[in-house]
RODO-2510 file (C-alpha; in nm, 4 decimals, decimal comma):
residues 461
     n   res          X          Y          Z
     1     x    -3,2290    -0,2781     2,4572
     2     x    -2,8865    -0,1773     2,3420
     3     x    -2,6198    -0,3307     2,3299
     4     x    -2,4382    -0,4384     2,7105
     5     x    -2,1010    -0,3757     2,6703
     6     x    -1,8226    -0,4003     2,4257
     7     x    -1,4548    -0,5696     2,4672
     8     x    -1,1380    -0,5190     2,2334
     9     x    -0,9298    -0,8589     2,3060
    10     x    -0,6203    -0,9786     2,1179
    11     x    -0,5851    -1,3675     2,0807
    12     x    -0,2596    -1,4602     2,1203
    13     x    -0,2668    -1,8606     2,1585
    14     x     0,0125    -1,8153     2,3750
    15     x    -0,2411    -1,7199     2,6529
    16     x    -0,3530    -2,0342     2,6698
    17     x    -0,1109    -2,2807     2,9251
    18     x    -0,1492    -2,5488     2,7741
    19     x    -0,0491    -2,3768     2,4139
    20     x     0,2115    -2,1227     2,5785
    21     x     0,3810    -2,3796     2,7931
    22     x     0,5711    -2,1331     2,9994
    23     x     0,5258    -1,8733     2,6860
    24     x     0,2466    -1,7253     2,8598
    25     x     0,4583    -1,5688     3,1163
    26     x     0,6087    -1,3196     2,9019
    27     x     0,2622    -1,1515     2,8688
    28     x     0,0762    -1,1713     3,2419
    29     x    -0,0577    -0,7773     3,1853
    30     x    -0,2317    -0,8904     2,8816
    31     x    -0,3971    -1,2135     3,0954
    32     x    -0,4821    -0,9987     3,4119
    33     x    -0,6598    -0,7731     3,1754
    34     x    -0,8447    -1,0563     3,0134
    35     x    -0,9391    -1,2023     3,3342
    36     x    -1,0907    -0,8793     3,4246
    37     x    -1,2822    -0,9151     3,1040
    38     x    -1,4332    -1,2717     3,1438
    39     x    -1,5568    -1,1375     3,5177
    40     x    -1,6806    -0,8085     3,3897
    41     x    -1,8776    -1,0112     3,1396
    42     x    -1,9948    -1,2620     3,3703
    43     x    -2,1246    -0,9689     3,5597
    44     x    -2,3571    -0,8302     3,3106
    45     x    -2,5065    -1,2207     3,2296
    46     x    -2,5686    -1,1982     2,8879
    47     x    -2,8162    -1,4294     2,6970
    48     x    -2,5343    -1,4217     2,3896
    49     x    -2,1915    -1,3015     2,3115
    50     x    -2,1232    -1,2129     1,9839
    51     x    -1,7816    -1,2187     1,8274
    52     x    -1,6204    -1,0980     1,4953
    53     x    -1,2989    -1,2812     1,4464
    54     x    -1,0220    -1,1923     1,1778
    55     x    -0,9759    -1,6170     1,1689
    56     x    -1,3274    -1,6936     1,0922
    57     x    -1,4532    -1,7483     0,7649
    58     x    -1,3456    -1,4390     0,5514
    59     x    -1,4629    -1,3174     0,2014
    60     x    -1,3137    -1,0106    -0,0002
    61     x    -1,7085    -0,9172    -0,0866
    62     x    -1,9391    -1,0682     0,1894
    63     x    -1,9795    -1,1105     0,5629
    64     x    -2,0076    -1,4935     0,7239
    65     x    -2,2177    -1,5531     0,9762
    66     x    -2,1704    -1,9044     1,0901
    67     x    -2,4864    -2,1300     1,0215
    68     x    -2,6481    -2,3754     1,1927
    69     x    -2,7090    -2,4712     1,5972
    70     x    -2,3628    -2,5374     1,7593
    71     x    -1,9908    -2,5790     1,6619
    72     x    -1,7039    -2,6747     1,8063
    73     x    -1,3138    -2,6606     1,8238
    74     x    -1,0141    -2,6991     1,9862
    75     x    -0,6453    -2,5584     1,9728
    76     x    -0,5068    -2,8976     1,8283
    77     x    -0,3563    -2,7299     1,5518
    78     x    -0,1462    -2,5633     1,8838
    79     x    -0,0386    -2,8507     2,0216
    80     x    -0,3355    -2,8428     2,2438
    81     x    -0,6050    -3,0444     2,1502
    82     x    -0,7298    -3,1091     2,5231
    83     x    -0,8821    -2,7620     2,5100
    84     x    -1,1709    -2,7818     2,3242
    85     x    -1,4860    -2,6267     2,3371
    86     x    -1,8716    -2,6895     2,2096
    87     x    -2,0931    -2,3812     2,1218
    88     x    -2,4535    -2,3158     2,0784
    89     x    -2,5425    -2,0408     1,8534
    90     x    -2,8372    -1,7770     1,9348
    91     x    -2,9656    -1,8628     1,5756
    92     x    -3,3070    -1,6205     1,6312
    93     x    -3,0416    -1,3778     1,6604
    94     x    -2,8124    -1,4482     1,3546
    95     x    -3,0964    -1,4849     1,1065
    96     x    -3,2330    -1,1565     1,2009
    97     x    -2,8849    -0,9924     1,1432
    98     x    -2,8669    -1,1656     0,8207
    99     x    -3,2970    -1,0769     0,7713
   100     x    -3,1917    -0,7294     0,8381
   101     x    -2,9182    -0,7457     0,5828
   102     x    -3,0906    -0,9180     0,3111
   103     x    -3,3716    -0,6404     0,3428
   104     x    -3,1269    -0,4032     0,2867
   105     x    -2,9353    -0,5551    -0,0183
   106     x    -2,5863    -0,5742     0,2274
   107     x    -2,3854    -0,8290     0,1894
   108     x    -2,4036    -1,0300     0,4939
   109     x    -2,5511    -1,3683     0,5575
   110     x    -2,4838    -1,7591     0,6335
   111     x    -2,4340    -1,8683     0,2937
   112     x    -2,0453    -2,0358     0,1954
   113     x    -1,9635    -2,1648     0,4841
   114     x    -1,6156    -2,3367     0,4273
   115     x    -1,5114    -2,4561     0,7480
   116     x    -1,7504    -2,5427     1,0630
   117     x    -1,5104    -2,5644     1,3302
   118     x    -1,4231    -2,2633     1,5608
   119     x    -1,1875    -2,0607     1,4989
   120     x    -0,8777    -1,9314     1,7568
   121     x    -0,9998    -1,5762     1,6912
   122     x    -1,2991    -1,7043     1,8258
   123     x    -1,2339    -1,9508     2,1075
   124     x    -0,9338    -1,7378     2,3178
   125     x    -1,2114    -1,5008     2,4423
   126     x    -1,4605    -1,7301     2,5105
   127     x    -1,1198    -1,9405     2,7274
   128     x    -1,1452    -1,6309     2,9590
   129     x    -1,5448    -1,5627     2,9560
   130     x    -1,6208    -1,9645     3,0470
   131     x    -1,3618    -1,9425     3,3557
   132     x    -1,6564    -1,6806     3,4766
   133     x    -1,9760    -1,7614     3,2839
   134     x    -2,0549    -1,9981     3,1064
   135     x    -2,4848    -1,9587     3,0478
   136     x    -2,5329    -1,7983     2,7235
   137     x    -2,5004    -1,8750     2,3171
   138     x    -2,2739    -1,7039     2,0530
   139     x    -2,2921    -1,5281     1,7355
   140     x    -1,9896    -1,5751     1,5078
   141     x    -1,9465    -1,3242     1,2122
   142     x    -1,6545    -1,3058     1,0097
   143     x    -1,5062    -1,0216     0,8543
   144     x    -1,4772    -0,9302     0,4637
   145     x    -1,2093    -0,7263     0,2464
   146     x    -1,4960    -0,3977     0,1922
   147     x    -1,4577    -0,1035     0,2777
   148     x    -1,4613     0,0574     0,6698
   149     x    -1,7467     0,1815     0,5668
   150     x    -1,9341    -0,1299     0,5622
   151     x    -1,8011    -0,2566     0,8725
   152     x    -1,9388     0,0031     1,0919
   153     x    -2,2488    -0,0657     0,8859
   154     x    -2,2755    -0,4313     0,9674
   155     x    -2,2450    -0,3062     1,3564
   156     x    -2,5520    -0,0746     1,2991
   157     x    -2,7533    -0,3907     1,1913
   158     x    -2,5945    -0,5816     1,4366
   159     x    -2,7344    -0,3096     1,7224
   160     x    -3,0897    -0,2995     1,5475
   161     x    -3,0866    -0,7059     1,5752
   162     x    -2,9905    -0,6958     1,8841
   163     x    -3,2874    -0,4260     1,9672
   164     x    -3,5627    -0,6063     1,7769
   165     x    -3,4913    -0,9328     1,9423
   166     x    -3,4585    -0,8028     2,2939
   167     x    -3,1317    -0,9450     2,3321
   168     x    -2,9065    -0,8527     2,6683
   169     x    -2,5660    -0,9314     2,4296
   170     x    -2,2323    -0,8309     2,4352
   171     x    -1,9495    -0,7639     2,1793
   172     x    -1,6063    -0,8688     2,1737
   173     x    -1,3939    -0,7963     1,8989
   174     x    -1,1183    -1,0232     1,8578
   175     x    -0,8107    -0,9082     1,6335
   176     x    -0,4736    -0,8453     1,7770
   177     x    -0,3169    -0,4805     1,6953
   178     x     0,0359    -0,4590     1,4641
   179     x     0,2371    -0,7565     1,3660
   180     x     0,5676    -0,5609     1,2693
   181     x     0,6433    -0,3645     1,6131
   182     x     0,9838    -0,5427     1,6372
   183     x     1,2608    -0,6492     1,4599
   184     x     1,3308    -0,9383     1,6725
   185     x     0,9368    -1,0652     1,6384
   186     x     0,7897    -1,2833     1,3975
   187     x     0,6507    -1,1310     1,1337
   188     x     0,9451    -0,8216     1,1504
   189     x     0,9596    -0,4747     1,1883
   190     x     0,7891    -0,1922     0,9741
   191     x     0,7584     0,1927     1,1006
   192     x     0,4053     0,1872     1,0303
   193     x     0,3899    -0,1029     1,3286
   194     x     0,4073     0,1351     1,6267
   195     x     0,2099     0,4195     1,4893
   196     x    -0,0872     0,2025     1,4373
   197     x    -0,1042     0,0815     1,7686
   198     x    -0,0598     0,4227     1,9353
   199     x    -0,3085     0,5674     1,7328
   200     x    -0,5416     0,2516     1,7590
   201     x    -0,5228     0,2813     2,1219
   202     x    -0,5517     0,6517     2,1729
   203     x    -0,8927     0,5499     1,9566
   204     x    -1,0232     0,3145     2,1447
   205     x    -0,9529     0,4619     2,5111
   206     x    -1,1371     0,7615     2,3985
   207     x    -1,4255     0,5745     2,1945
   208     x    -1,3937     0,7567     1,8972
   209     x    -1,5222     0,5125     1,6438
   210     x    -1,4665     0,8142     1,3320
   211     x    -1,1519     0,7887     1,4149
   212     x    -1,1015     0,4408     1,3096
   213     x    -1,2901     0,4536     0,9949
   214     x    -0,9934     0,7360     0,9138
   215     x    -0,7232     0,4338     0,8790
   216     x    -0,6141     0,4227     0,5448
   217     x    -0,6055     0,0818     0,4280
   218     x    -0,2612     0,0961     0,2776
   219     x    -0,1408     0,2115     0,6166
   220     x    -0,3021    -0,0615     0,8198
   221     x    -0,1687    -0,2913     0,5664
   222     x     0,1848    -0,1998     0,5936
   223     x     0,1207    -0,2075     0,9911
   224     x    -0,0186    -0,5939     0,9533
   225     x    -0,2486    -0,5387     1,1957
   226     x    -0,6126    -0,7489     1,1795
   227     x    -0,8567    -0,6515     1,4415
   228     x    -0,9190    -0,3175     1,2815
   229     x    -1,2144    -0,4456     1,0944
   230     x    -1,3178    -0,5811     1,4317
   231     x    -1,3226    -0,2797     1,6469
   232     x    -1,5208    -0,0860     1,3210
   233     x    -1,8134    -0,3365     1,3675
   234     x    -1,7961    -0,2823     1,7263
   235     x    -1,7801     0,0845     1,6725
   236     x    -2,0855     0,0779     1,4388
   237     x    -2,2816    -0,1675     1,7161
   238     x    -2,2515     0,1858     1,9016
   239     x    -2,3369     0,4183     1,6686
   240     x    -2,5097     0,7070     1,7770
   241     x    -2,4275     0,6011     2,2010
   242     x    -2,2139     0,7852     2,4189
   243     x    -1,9496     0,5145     2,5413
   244     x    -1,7469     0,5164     2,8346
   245     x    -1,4341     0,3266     2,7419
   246     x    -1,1104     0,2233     2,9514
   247     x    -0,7988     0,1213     2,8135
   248     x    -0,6649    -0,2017     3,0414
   249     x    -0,3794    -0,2742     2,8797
   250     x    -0,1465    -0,2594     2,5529
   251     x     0,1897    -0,4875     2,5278
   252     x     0,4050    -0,5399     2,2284
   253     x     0,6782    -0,7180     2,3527
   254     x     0,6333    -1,0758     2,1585
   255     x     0,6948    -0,7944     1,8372
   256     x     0,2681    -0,8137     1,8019
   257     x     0,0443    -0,5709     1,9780
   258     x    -0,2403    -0,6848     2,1776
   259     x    -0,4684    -0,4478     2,3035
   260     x    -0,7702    -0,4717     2,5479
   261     x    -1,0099    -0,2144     2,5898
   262     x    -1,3599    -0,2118     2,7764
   263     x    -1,6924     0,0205     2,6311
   264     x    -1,9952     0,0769     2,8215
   265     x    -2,2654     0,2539     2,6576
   266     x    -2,4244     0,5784     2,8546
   267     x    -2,7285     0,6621     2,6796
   268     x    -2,7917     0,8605     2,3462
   269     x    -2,5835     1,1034     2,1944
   270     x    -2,6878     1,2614     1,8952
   271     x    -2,2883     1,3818     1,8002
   272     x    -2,1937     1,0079     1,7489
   273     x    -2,3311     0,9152     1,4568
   274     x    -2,0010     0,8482     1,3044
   275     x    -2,0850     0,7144     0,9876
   276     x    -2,2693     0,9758     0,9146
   277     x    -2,0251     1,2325     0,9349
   278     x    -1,7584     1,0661     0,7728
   279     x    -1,9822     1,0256     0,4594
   280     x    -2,0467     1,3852     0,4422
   281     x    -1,6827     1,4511     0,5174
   282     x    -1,5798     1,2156     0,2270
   283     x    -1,8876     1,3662    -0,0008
   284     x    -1,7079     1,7181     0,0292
   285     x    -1,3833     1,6312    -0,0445
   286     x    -1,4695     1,4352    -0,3288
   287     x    -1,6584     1,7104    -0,4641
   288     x    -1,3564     1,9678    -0,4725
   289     x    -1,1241     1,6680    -0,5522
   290     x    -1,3810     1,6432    -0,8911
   291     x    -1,3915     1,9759    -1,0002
   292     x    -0,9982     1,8964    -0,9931
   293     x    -1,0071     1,6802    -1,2146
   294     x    -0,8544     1,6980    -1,5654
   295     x    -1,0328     1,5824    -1,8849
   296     x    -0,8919     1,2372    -1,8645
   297     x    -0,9995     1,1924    -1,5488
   298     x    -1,3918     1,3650    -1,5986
   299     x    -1,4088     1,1690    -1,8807
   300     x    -1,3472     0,7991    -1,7203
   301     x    -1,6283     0,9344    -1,4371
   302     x    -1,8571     1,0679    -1,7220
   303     x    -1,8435     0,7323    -1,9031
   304     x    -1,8499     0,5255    -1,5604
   305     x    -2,1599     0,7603    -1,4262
   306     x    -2,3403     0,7347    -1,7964
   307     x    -2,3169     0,3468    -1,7724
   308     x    -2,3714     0,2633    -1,4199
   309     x    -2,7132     0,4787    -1,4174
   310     x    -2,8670     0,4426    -1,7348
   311     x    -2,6492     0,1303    -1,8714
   312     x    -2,5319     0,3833    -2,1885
   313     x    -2,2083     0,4008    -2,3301
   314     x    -2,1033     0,7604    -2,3395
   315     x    -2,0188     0,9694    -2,6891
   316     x    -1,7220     1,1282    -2,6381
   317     x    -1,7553     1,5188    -2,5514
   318     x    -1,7302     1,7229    -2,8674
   319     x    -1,4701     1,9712    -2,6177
   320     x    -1,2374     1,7044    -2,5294
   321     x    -0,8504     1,8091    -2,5922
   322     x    -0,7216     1,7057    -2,9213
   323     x    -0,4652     1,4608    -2,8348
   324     x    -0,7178     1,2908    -2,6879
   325     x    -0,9014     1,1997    -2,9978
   326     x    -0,5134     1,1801    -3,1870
   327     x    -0,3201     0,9340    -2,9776
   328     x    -0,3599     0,5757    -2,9430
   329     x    -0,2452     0,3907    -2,6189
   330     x    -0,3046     0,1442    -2,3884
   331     x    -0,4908     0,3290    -2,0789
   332     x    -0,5902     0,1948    -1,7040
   333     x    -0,8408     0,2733    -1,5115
   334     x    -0,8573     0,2776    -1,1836
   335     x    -1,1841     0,3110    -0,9148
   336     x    -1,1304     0,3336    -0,5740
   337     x    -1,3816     0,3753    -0,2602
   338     x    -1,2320     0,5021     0,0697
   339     x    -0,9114     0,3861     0,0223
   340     x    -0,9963     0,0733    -0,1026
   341     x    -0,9583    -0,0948    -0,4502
   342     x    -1,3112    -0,0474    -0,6107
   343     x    -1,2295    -0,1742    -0,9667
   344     x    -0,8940    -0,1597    -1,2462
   345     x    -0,9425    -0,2634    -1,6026
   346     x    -0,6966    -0,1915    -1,8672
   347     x    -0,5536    -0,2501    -2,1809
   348     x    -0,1411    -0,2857    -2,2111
   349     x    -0,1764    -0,1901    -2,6133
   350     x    -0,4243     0,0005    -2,7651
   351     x    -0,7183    -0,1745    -2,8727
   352     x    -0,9652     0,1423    -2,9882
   353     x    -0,9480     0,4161    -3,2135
   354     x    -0,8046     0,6674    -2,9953
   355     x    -0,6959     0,7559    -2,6163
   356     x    -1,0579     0,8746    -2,5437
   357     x    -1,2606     0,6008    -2,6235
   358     x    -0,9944     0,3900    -2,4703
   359     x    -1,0728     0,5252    -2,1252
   360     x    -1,4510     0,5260    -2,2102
   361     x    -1,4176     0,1374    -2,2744
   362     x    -1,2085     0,0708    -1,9644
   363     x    -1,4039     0,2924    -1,7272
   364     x    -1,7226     0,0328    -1,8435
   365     x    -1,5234    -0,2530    -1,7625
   366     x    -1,3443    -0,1101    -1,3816
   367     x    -1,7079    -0,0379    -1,2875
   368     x    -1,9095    -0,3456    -1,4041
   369     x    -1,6279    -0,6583    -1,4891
   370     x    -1,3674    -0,6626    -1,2772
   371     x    -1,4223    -1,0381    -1,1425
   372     x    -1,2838    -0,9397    -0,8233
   373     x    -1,5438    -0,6946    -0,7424
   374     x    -1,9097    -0,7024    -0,7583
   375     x    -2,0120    -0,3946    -0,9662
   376     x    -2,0876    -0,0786    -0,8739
   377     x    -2,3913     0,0373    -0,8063
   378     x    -2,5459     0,3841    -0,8072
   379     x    -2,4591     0,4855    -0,4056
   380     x    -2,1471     0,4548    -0,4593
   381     x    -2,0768     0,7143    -0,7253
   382     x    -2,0521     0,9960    -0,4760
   383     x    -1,7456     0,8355    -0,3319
   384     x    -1,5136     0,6991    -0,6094
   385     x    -1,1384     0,8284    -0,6740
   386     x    -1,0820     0,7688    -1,0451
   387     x    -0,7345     0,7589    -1,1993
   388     x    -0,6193     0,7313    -1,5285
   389     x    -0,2976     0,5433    -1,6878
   390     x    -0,1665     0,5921    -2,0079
   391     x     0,1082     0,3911    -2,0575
   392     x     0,4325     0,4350    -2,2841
   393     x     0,5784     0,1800    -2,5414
   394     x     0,6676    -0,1832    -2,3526
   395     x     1,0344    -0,2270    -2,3796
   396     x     1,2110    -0,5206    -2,3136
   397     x     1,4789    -0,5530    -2,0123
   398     x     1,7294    -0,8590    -1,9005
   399     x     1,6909    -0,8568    -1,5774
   400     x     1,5154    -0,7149    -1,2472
   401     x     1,7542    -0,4938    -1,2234
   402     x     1,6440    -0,2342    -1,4850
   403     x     1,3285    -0,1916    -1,2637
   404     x     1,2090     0,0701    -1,0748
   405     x     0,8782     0,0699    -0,8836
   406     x     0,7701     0,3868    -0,8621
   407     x     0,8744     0,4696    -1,2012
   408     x     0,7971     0,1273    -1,3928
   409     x     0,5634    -0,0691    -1,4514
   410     x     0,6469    -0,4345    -1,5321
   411     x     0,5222    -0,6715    -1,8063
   412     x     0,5932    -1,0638    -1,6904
   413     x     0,4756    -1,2744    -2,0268
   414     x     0,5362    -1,6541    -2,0085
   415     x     0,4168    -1,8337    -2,3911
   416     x     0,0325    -1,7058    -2,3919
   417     x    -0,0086    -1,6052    -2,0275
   418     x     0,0800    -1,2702    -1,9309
   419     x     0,0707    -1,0158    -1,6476
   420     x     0,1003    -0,6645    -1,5825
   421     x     0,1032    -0,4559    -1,2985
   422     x     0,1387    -0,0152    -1,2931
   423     x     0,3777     0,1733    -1,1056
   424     x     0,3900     0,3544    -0,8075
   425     x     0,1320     0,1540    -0,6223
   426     x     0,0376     0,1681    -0,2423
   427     x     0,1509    -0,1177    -0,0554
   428     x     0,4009    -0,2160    -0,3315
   429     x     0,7635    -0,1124    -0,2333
   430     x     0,9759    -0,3690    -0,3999
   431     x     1,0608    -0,5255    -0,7086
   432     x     1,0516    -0,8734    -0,6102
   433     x     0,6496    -0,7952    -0,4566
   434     x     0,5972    -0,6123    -0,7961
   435     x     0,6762    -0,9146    -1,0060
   436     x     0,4952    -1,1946    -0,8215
   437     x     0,2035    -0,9984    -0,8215
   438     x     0,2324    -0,9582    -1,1723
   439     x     0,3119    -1,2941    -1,2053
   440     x     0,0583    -1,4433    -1,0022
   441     x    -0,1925    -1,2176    -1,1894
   442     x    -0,1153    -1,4145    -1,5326
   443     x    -0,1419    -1,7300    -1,3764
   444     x     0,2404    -1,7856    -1,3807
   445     x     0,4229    -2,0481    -1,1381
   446     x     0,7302    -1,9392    -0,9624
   447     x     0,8988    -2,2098    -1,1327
   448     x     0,8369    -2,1354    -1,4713
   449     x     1,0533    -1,9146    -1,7319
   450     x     0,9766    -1,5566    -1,8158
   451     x     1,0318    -1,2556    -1,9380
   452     x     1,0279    -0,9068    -1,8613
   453     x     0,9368    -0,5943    -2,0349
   454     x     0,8988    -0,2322    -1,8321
   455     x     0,6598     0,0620    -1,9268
   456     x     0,6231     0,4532    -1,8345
   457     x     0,2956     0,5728    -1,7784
   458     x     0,1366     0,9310    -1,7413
   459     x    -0,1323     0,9144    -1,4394
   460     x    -0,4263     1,1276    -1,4384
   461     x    -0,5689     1,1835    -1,0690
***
């Protein structure tokens, strides 16, 4: 049986009375809508709702689904701790998602749970489906830092779960839209805000899950949204379904958009197998994008390839250009995978014999030790975006001020601990964010004394 339905619901604690006090008011299209949704799913009965929240436990490599038999919560961190609820989870269901996973080598499973308690993400939805309905268990999953990609995969296993079980189950995927529509809201205005939530909602009234996994993460970033990862799972619990969707309603006037949407699935359909064709989209793009590529570049992927199949260090190519083999220099590189940071290992002075087997080293170490990512494995290969940094000469400045972020990268150096971050990177606009990051990549406190050196680099893309 497929999946019942799927719902797109903000959760604004607002909506609640007893949070909003009065605040509530200023959003009564976004509570109609949600009343509609708690009837519409008390309609269908479901033995479980599932529900990915942005607030439940998250990990930059891993999906959480919440262990154990029940768990409760309340919005006492709101003010409100007289709303409290106490859930059962389907657990037959969640270990077969995280069966399903572990038989698949995907990262997805019960294990680090940090807190137990629900989470607001989570318990704003079920406010408006136990007004309705109240006779059926939950499934709480979490959402990770991966790619799309792997979002709309977790959905697919999600679906297949939810077939091999027998489940009647619906979907709700909590995550309100853009935090920067205004410049009177909380969190501020950026142009990116209102653009994501048009095209979020043209995507969603029309069901067109590829369409989401197009977001580029840099772009979603700026917007501050976080229910995009939401509606991909949802998407993915579809794949290969026509869905009829309606939109219910979109407001932005607290400067945050919340979006509801409803999708009903109609039956096969054997042009919606979305993943699908965005791999092969990406595949052929990356393949012209390759044969693009200049000898720094193909030889970071040679070297990369070489080690992550046969766990070989590459000898350097006997037609490699000769300044290349002549100049020494401190080199990034950089991997990334849809969008999304893969790996980025560097050196700030040279620490080899020459350029080349600078970028041969480095290429290794983006692809198998970066500590923030889990190392690449062979399936990946068809879809990485390499770049290569060599950087110019350090020199010392006196202040900030001498700093320019698309052309500079900046050196921060504090006695032994020291941290560096390139130029000209998505997401990174200023040259205060440029510094903390580098900062807080060396381990140094705001409080503490540094200094500052800037560098040039040539990137190879």
């Amino acid at each position: 049986m497929p999946i019942l339905a799927g719902f797109m619901v903000p959760h604004p604690p607002l909506i609640i009375p007893a949070v909003g006090r009065g605040g509530e008011k200023q959003i009564p299209e976004t509570t109609a809508a949600y009343e509609r949704v708690g009837r519409e799913i008390a309609a269908l009965a479901p033995e479980t709702v599932i529900i990915t929240s942005p607030h439940a436990v998250m990990y930059a490599d891993y999906f959480h689904i919440s262990p154990g038999r029940e768990a409760g919560g309340s919005f006492a961190d709101f003010a409100a701790p007289q709303v409290k609820f106490t859930e059962k989870y389907d657990t037959e269901l969640a270990e077969r998602i995280g069966a399903l996973a572990e038989a698949e080598g995907f990262p997805a499973g019960p294990l680090g749970e940090r807190k137990k308690a629900l989470d607001h993400g989570t318990m704003i939805p079920l406010y408006f489906i136990r007004k309705y309905y109240s006779d059926f268990k939950i499934v709480r999953i979490g959402l990770s830092g991966l790619p799309l990609t792997d979002h709309y995969r977790l959905g697919q296993l999600i679906a297949r779960a939810i077939e091999e079980t027998g489940r009647r189950a619906v979907f709700i995927a909590s995550g309100d839209l853009s935090h920067k529509l205004q410049a009177s809201g909380p969190y501020g205005f950026a142009p990116e805000g209102p653009v994501y939530d048009e095209r979020i909602m043209e995507a969603a009234e029309k069901a067109d899950f590829g369409e989401m996994l197009e977001f580029d993460e840099a772009f979603c970033e700026k917007a501050a949204e976080c229910g995009h990862r939401s509606f991909v799972i949802m998407g993915g619990a579809f794949d290969g379904l026509a869905v009829k969707a309606e939109r219910l309603s979109h407001t932005d006037v607290t400067g945050v958009g919340y979006g509801i949407c409803t999708f009903y699935p109609a039956g096969p359909a054997a042009d919606r197998h979305f993943l699908t064709a965005f791999l092969q989209k990406k595949e052929r793009e990356l393949e012209n994008r390759r044969n693009e590529e200049d000898a720094y570049v193909k030889l970071a992927r040679a070297s990369l390839e070489s080690y992550v199949l046969n766990r070989k260090r590459l000898p350097l190519p006997a037609d490699l250009p000769a300044e290349m083999r002549s100049t020494r220099a401190g080199t990034f590189v950089s991997v990334h995978k849809f969008g999304a940071l893969r790996g980025c290992i560097g050196t700030i002075s040279p620490v080899m014999e020459n350029v080349a087997e600078e970028i041969v080293e480095n290429a290794i170490s983006a692809a198998t030790r970066d500590p923030r990512f889990t190392p690449i494995g062979p399936d990946e290969l068809p879809f990485l975006e390499i770049s290569v940094d060599v950087l110019g000469e350090p020199e010392d400045i006196a202040s900030p001020d001498e700093l320019d972020v698309k052309r500079y990268g900046v050196i921060v150096t504090a006695g032994r601990k020291r941290g560096l971050l390139l130029p000209d990177l998505d997401g990174v606009d200023t040259v205060e964010q440029q510094i903390d990051i580098a900062r807080q990549k060396a381990g140094i406190g705001k409080n503490e004394r540094f200094t500052l050196q800037r560098f040039e680099v040539i990137r190879h893309v």
